[in-house]
Predicted model as a PDB file, atoms N, CA, C, CB and O in Angstrom, pLDDT in the B-factor column:
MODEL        1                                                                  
ATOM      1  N   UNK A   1       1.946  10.389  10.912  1.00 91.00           N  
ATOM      2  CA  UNK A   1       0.654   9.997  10.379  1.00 91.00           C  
ATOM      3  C   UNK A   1       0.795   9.807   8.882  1.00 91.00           C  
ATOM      4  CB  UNK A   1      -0.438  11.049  10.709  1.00 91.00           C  
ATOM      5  O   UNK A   1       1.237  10.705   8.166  1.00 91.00           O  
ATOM      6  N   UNK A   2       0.385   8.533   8.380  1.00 92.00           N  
ATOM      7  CA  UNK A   2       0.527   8.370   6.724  1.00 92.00           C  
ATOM      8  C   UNK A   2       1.514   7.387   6.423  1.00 92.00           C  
ATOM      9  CB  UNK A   2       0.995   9.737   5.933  1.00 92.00           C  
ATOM     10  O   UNK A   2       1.552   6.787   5.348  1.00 92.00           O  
ATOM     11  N   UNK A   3       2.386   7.201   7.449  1.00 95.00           N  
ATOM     12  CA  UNK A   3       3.478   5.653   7.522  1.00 95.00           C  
ATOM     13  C   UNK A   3       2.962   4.893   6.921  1.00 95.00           C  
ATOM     14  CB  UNK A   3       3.804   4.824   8.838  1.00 95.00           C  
ATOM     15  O   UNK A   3       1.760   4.948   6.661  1.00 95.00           O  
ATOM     16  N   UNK A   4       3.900   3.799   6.467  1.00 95.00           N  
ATOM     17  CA  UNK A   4       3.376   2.336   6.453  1.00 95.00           C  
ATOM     18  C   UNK A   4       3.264   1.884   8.081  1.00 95.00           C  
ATOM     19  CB  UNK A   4       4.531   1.250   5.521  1.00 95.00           C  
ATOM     20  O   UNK A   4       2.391   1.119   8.491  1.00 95.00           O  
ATOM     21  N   UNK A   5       3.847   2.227   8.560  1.00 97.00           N  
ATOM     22  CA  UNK A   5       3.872   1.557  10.487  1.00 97.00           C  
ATOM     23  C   UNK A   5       2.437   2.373  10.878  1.00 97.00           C  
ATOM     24  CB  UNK A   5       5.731   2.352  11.920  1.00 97.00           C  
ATOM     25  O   UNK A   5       1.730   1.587  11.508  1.00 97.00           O  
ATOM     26  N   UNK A   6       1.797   3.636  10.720  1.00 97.00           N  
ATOM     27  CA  UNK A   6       0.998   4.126  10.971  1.00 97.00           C  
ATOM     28  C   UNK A   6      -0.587   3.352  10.361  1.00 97.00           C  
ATOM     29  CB  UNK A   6       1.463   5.337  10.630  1.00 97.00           C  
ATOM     30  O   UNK A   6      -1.599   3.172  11.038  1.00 97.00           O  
ATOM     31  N   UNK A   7      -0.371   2.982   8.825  1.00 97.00           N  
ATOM     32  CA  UNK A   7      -1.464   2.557   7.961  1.00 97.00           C  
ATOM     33  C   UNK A   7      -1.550   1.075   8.305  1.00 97.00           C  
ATOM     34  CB  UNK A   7      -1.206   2.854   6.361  1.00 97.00           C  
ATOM     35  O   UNK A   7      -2.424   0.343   7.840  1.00 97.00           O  
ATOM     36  N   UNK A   8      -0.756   0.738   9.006  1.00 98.00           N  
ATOM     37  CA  UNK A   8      -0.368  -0.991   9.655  1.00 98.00           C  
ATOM     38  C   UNK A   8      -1.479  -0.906  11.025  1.00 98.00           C  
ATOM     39  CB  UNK A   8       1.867  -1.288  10.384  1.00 98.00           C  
ATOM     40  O   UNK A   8      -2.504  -1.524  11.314  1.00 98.00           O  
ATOM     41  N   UNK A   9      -0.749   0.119  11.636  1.00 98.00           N  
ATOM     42  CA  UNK A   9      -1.414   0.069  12.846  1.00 98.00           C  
ATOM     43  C   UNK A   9      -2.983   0.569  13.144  1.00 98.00           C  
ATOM     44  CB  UNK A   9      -0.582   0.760  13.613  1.00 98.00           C  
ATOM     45  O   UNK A   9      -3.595   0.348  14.189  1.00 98.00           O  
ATOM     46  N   UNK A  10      -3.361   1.110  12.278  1.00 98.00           N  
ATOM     47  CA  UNK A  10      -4.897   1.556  12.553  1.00 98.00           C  
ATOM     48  C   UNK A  10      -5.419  -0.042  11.766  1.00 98.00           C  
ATOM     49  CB  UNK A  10      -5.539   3.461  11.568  1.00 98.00           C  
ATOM     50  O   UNK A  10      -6.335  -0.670  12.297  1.00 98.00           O  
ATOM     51  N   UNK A  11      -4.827  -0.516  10.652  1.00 98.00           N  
ATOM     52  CA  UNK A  11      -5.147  -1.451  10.311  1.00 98.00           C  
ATOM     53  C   UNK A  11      -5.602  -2.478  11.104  1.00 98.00           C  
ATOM     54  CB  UNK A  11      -4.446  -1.665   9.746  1.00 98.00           C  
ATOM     55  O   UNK A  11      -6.702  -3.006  10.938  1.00 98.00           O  
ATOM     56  N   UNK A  12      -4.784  -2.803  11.991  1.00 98.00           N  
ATOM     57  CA  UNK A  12      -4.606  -3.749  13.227  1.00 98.00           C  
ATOM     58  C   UNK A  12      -5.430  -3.787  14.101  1.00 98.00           C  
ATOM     59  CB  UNK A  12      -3.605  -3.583  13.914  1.00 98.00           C  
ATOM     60  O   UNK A  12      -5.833  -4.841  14.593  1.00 98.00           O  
ATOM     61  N   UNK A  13      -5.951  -2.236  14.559  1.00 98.00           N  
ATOM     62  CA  UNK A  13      -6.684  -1.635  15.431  1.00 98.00           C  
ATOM     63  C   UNK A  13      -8.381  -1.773  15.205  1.00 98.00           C  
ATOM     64  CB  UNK A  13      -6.174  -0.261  15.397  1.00 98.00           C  
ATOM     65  O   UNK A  13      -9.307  -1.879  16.009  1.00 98.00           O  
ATOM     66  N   UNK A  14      -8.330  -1.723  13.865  1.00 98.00           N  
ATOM     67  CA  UNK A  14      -9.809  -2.077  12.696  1.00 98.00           C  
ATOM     68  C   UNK A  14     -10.000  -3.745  13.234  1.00 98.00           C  
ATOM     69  CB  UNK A  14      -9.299  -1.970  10.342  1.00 98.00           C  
ATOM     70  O   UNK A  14     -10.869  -4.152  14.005  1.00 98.00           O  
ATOM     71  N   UNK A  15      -8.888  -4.566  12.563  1.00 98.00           N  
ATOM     72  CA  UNK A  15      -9.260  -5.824  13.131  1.00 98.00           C  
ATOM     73  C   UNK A  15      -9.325  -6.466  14.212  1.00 98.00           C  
ATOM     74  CB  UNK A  15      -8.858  -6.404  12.777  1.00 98.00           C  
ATOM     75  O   UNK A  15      -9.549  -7.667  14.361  1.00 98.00           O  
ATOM     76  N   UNK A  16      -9.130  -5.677  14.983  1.00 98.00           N  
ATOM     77  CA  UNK A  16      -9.147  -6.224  16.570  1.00 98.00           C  
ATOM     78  C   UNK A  16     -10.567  -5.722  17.562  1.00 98.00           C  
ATOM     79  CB  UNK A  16      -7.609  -5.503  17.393  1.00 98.00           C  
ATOM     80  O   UNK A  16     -11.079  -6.052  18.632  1.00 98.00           O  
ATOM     81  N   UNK A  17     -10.828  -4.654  16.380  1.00 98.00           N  
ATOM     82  CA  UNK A  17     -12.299  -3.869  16.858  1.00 98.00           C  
ATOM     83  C   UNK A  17     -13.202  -4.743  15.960  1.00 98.00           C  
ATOM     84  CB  UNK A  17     -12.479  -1.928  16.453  1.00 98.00           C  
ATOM     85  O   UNK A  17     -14.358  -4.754  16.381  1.00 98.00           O  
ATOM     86  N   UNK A  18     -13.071  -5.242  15.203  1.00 98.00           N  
ATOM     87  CA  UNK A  18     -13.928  -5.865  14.504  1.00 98.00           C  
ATOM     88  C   UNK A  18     -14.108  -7.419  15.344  1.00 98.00           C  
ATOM     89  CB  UNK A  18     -13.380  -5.872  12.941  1.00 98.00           C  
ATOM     90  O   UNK A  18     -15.197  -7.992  15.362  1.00 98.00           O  
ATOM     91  N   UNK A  19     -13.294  -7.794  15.790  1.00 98.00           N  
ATOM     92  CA  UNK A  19     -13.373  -9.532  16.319  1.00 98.00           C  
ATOM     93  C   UNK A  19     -14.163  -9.061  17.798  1.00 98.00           C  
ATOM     94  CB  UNK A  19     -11.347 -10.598  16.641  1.00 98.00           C  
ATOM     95  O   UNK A  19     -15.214  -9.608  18.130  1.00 98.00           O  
ATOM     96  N   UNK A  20     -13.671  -8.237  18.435  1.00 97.00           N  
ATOM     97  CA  UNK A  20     -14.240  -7.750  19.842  1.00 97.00           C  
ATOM     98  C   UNK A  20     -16.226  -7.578  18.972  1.00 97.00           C  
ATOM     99  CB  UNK A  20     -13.102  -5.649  20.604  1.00 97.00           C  
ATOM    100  O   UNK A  20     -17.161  -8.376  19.041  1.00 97.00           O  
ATOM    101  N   UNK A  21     -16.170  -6.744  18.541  1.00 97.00           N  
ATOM    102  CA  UNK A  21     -17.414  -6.387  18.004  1.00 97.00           C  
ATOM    103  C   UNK A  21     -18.433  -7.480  17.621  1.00 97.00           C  
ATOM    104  CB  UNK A  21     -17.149  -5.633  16.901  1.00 97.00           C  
ATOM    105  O   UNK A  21     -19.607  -7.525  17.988  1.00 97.00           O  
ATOM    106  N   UNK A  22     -17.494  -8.752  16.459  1.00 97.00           N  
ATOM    107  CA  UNK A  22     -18.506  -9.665  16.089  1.00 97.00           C  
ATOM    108  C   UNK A  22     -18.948 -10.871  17.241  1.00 97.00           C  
ATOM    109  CB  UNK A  22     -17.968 -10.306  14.782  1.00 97.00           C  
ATOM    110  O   UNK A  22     -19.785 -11.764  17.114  1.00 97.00           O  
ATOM    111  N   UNK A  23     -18.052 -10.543  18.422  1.00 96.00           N  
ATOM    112  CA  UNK A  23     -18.312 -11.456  19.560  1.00 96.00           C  
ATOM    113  C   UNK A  23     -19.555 -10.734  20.473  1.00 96.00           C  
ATOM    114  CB  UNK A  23     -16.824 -11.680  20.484  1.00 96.00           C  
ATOM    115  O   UNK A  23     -19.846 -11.582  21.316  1.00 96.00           O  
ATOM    116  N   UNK A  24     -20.088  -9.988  20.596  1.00 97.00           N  
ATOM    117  CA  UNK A  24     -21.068  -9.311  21.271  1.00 97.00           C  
ATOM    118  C   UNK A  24     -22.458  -8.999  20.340  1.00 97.00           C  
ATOM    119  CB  UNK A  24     -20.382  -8.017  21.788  1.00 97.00           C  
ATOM    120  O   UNK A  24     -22.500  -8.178  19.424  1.00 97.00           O  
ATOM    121  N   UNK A  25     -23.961 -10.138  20.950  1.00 95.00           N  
ATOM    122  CA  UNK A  25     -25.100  -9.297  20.428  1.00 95.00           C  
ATOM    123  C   UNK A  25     -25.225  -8.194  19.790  1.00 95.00           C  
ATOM    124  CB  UNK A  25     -25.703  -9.030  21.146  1.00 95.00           C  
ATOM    125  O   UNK A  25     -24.710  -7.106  20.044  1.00 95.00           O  
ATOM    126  N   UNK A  26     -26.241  -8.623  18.567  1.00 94.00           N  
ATOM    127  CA  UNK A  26     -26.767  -7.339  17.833  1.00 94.00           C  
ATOM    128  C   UNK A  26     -27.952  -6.776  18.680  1.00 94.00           C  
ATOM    129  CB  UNK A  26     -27.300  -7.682  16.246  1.00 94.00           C  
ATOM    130  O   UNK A  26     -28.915  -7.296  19.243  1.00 94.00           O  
ATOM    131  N   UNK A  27     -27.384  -5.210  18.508  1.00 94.00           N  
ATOM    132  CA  UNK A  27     -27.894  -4.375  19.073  1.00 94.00           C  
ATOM    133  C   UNK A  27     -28.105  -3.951  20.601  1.00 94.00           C  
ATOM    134  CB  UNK A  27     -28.673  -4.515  18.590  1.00 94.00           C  
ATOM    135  O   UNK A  27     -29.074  -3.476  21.194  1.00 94.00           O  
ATOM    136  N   UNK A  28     -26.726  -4.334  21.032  1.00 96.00           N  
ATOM    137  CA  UNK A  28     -26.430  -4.107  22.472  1.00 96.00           C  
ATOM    138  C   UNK A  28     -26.098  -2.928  22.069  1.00 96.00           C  
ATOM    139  CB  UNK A  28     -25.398  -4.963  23.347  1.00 96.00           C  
ATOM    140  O   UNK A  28     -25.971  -2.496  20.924  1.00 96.00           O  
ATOM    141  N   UNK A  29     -25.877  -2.099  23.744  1.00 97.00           N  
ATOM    142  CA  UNK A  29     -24.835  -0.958  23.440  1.00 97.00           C  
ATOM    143  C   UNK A  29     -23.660  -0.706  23.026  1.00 97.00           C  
ATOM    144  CB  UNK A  29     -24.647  -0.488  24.120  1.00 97.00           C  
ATOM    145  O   UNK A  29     -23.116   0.165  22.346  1.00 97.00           O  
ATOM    146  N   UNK A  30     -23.180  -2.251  23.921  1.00 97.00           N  
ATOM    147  CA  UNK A  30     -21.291  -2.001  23.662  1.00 97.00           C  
ATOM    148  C   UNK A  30     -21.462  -2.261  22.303  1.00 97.00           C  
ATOM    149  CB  UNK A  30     -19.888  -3.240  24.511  1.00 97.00           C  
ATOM    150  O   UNK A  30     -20.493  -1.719  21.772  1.00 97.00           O  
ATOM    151  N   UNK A  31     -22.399  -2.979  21.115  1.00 97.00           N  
ATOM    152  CA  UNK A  31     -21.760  -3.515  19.994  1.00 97.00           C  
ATOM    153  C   UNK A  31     -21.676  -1.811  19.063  1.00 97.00           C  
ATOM    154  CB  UNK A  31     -22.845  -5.033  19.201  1.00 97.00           C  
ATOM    155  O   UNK A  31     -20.702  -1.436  18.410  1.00 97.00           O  
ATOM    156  N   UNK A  32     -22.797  -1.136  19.234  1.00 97.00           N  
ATOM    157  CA  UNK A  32     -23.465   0.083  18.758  1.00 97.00           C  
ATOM    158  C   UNK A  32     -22.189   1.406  18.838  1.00 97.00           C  
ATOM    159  CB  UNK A  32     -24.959   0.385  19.867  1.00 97.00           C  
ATOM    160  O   UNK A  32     -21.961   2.355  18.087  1.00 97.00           O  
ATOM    161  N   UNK A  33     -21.292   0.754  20.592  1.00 97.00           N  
ATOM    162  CA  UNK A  33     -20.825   1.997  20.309  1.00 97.00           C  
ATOM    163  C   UNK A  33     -19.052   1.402  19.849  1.00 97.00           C  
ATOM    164  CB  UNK A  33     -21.087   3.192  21.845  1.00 97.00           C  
ATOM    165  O   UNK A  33     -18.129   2.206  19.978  1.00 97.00           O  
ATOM    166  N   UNK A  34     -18.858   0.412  19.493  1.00 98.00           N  
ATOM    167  CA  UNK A  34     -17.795   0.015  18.810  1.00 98.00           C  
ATOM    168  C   UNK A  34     -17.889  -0.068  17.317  1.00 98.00           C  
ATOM    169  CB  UNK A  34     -17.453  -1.127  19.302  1.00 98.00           C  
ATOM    170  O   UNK A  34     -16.907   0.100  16.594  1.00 98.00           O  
ATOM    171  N   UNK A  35     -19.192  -0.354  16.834  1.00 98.00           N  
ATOM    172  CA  UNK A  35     -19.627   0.093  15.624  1.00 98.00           C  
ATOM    173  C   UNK A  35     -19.075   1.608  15.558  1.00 98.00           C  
ATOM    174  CB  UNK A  35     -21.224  -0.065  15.501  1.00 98.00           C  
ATOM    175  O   UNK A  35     -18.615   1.810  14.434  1.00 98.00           O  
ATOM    176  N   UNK A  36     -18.980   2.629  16.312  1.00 98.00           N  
ATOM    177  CA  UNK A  36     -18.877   4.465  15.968  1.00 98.00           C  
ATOM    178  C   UNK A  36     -17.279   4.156  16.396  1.00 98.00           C  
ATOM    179  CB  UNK A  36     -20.078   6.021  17.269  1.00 98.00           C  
ATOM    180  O   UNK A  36     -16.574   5.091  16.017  1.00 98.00           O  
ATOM    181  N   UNK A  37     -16.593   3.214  17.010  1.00 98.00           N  
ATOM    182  CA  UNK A  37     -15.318   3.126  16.923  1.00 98.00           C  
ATOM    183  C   UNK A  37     -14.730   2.918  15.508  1.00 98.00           C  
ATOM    184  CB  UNK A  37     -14.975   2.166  17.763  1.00 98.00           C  
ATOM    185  O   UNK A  37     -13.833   3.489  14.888  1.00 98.00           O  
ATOM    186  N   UNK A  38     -15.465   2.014  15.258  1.00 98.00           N  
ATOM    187  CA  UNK A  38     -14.710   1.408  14.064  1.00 98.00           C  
ATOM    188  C   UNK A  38     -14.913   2.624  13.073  1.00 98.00           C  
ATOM    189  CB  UNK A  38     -15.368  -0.169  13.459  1.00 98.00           C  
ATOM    190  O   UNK A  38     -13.867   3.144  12.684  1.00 98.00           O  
ATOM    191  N   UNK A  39     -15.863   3.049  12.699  1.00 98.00           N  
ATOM    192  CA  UNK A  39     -16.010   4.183  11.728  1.00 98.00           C  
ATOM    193  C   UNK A  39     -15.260   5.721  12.216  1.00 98.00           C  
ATOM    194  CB  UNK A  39     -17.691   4.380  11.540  1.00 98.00           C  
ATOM    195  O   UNK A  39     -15.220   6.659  11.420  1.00 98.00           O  
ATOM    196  N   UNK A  40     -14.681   5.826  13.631  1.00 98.00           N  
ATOM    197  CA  UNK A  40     -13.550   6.601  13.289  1.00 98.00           C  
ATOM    198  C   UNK A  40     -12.672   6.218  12.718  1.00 98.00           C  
ATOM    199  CB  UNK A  40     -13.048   7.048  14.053  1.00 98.00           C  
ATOM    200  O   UNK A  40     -12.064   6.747  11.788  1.00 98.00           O  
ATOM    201  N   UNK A  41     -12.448   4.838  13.435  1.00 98.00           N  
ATOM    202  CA  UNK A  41     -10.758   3.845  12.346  1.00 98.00           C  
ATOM    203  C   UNK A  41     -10.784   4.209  11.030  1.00 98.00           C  
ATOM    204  CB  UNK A  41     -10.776   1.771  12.095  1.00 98.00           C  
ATOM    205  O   UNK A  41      -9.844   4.813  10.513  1.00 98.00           O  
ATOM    206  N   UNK A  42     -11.452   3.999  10.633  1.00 98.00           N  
ATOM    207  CA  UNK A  42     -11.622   3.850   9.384  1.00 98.00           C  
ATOM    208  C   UNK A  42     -11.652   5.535   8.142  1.00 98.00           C  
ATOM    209  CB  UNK A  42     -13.038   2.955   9.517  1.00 98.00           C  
ATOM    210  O   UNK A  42     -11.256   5.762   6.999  1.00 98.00           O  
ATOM    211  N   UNK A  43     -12.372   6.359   9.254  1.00 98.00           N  
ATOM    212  CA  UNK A  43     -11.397   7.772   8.276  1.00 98.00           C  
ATOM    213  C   UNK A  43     -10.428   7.949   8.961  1.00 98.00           C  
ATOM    214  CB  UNK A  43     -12.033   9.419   8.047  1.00 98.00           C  
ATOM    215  O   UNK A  43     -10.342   9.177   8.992  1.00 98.00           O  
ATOM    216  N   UNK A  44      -9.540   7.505   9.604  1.00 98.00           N  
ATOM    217  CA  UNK A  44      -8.753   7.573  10.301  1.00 98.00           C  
ATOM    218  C   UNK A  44      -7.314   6.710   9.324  1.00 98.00           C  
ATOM    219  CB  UNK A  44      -9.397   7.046  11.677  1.00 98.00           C  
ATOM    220  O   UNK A  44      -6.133   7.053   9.258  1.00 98.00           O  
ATOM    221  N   UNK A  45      -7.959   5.629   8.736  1.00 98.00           N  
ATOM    222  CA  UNK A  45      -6.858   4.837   7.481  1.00 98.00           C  
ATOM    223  C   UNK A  45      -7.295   5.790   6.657  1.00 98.00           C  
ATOM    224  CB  UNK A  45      -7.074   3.023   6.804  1.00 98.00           C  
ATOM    225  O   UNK A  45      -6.415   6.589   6.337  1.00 98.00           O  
ATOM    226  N   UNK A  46      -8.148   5.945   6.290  1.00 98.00           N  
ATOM    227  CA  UNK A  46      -8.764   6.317   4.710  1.00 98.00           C  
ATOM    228  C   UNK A  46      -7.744   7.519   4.554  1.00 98.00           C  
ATOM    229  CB  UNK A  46     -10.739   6.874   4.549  1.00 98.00           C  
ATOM    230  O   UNK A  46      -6.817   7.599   3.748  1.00 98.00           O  
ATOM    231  N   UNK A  47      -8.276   8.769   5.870  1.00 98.00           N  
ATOM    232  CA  UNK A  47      -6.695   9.823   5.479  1.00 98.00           C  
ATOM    233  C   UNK A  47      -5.759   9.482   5.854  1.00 98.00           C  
ATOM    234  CB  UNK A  47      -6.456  11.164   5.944  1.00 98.00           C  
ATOM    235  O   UNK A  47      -4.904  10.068   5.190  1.00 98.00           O  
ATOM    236  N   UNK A  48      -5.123   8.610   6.828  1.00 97.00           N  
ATOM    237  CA  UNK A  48      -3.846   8.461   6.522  1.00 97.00           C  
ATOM    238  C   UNK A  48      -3.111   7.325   4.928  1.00 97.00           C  
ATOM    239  CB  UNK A  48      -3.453   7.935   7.991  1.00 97.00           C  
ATOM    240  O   UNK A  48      -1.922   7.022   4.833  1.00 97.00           O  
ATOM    241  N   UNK A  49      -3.794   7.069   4.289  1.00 97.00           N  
ATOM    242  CA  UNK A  49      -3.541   6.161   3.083  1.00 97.00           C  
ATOM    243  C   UNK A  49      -3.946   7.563   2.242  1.00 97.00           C  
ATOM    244  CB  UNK A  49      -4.608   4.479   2.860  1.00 97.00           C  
ATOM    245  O   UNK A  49      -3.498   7.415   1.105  1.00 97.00           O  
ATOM    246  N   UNK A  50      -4.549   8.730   2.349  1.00 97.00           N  
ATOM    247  CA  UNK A  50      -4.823   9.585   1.415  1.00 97.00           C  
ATOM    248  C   UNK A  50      -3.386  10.537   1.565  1.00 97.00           C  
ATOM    249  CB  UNK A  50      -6.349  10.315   1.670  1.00 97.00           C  
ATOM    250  O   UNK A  50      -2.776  11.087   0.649  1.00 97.00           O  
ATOM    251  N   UNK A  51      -3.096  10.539   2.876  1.00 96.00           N  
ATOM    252  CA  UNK A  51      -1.365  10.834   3.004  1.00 96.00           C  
ATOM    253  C   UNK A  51      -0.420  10.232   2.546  1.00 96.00           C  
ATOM    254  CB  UNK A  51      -0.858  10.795   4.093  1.00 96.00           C  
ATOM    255  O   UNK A  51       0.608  10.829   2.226  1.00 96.00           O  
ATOM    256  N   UNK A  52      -0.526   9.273   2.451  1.00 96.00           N  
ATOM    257  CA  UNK A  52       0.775   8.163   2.019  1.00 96.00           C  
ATOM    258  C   UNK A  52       1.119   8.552   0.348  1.00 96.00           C  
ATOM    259  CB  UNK A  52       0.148   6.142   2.160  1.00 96.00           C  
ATOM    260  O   UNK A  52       2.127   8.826  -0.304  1.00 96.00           O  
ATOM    261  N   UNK A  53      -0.500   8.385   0.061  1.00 95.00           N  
ATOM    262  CA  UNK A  53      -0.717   8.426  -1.463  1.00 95.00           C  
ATOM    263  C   UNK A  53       0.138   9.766  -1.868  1.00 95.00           C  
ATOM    264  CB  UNK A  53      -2.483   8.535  -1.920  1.00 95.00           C  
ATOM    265  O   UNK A  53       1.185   9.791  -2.514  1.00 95.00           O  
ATOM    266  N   UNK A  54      -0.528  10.786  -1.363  1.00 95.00           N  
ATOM    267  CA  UNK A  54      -0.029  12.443  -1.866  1.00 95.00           C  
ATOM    268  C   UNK A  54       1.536  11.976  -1.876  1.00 95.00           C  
ATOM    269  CB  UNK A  54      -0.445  14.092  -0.499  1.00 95.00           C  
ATOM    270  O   UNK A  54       2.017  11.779  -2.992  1.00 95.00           O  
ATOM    271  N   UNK A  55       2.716  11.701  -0.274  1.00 93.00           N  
ATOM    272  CA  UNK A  55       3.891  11.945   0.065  1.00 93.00           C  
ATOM    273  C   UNK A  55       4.100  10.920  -1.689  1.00 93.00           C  
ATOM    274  CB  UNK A  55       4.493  11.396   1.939  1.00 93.00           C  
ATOM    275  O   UNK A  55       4.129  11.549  -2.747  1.00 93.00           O  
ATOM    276  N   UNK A  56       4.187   9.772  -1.669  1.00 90.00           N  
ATOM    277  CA  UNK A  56       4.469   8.958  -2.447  1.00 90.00           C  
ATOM    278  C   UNK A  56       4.461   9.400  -3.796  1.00 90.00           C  
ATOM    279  CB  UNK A  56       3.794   8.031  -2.229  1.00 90.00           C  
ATOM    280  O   UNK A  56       5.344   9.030  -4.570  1.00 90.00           O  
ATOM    281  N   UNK A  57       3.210  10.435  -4.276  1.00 91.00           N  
ATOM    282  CA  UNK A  57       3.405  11.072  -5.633  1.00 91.00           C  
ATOM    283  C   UNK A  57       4.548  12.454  -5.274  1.00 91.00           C  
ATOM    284  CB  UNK A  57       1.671  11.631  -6.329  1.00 91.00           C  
ATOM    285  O   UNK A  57       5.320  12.484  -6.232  1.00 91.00           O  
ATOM    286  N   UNK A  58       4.802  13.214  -4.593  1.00 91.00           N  
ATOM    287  CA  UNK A  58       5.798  13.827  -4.302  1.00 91.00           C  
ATOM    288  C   UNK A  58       7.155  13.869  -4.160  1.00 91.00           C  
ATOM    289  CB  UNK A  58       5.587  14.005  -3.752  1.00 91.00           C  
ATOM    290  O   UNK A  58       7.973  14.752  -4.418  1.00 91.00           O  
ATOM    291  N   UNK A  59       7.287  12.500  -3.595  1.00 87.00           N  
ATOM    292  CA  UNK A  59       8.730  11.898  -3.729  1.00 87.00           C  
ATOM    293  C   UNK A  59       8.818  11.327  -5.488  1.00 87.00           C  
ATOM    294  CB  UNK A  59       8.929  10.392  -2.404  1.00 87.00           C  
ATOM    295  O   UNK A  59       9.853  11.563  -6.111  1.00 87.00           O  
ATOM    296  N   UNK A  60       7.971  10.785  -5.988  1.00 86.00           N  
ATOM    297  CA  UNK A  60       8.086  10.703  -7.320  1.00 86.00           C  
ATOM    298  C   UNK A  60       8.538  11.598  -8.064  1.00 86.00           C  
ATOM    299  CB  UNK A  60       7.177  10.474  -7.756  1.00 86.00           C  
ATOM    300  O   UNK A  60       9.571  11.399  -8.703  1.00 86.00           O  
ATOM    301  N   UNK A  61       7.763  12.932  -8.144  1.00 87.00           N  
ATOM    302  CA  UNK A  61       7.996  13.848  -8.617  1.00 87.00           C  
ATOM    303  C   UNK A  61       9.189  14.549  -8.481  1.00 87.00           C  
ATOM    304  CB  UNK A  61       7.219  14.336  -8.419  1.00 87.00           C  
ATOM    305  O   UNK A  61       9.862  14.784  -9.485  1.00 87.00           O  
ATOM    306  N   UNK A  62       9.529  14.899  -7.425  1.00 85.00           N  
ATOM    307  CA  UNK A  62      10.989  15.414  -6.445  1.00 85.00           C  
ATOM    308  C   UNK A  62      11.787  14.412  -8.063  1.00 85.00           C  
ATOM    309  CB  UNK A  62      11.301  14.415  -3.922  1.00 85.00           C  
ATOM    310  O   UNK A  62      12.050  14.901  -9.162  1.00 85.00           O  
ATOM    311  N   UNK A  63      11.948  13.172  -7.672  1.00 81.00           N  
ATOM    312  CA  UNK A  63      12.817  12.441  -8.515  1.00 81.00           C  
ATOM    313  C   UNK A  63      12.538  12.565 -10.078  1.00 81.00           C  
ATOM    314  CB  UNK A  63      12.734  11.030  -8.092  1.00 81.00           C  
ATOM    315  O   UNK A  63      13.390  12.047 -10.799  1.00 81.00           O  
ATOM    316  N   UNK A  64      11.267  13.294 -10.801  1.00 81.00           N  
ATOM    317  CA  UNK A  64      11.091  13.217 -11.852  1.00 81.00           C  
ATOM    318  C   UNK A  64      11.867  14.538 -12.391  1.00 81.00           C  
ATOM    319  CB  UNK A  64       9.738  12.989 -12.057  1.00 81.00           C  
ATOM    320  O   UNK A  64      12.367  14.618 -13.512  1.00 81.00           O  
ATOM    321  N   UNK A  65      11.881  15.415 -11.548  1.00 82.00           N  
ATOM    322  CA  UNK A  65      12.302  17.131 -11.290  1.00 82.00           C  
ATOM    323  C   UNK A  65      14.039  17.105 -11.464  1.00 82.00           C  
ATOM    324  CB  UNK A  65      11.773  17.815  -9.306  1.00 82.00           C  
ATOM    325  O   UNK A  65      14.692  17.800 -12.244  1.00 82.00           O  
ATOM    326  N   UNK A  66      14.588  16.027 -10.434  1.00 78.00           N  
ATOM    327  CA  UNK A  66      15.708  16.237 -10.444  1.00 78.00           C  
ATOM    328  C   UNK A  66      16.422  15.203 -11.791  1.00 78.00           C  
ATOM    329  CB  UNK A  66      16.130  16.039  -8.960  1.00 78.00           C  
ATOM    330  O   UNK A  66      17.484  15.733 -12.119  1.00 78.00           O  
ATOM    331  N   UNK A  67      16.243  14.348 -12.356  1.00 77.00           N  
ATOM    332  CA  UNK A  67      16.116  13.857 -13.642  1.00 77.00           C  
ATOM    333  C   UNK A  67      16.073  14.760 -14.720  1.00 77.00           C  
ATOM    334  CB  UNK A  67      15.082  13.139 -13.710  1.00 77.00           C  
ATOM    335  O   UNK A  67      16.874  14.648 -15.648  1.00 77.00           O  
ATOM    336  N   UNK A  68      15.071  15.797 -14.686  1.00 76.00           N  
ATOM    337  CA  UNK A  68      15.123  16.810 -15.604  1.00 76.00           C  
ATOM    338  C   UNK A  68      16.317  17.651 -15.380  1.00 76.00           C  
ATOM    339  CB  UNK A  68      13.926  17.577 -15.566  1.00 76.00           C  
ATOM    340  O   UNK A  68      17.278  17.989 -16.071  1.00 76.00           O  
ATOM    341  N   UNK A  69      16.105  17.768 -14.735  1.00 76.00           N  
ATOM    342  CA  UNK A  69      17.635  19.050 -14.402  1.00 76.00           C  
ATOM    343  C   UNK A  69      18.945  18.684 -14.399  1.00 76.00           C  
ATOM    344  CB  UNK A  69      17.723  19.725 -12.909  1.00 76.00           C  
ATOM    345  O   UNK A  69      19.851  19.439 -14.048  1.00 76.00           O  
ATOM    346  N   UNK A  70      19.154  17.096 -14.930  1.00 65.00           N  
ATOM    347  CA  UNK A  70      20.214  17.121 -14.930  1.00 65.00           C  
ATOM    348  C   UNK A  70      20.798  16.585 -16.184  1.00 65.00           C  
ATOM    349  CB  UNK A  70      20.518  16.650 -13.913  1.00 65.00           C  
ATOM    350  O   UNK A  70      22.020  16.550 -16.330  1.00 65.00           O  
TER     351      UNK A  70                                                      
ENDMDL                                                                          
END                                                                             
């Protein structure tokens, strides 16, 4: 969780829920309850891109650490 293959794939998953979604009446059920799909997707990127972010300043650091020490 937090990949680029991971932050790809919910990505993917967003736009494919979104085209299904804009093809179906406002205010049906199915549109209502793919609407509560999509808004899991979506903290679903948000923390995994809030993962990526953290690993990515960590591996920075790791390398800023071992630079110093040597």
């Amino acid at each position: 969780f937090g990949s680029s293959e991971c932050i790809n794939d919910i990505s993917s998953r967003i736009e494919d829920t979104v085209h299904q979604r804009d093809n179906l009446s406002r205010g049906s059920a199915d549109r209502s309850s793919l609407n509560g799909t999509l808004k899991y997707l979506r903290q679903k990127l948000r923390k995994a891109n809030k993962i990526s972010k953290q690993d990515d300043e960590l591996k920075l650091q790791s390398k800023l650490n071992l630079a110093d020490s040597a």
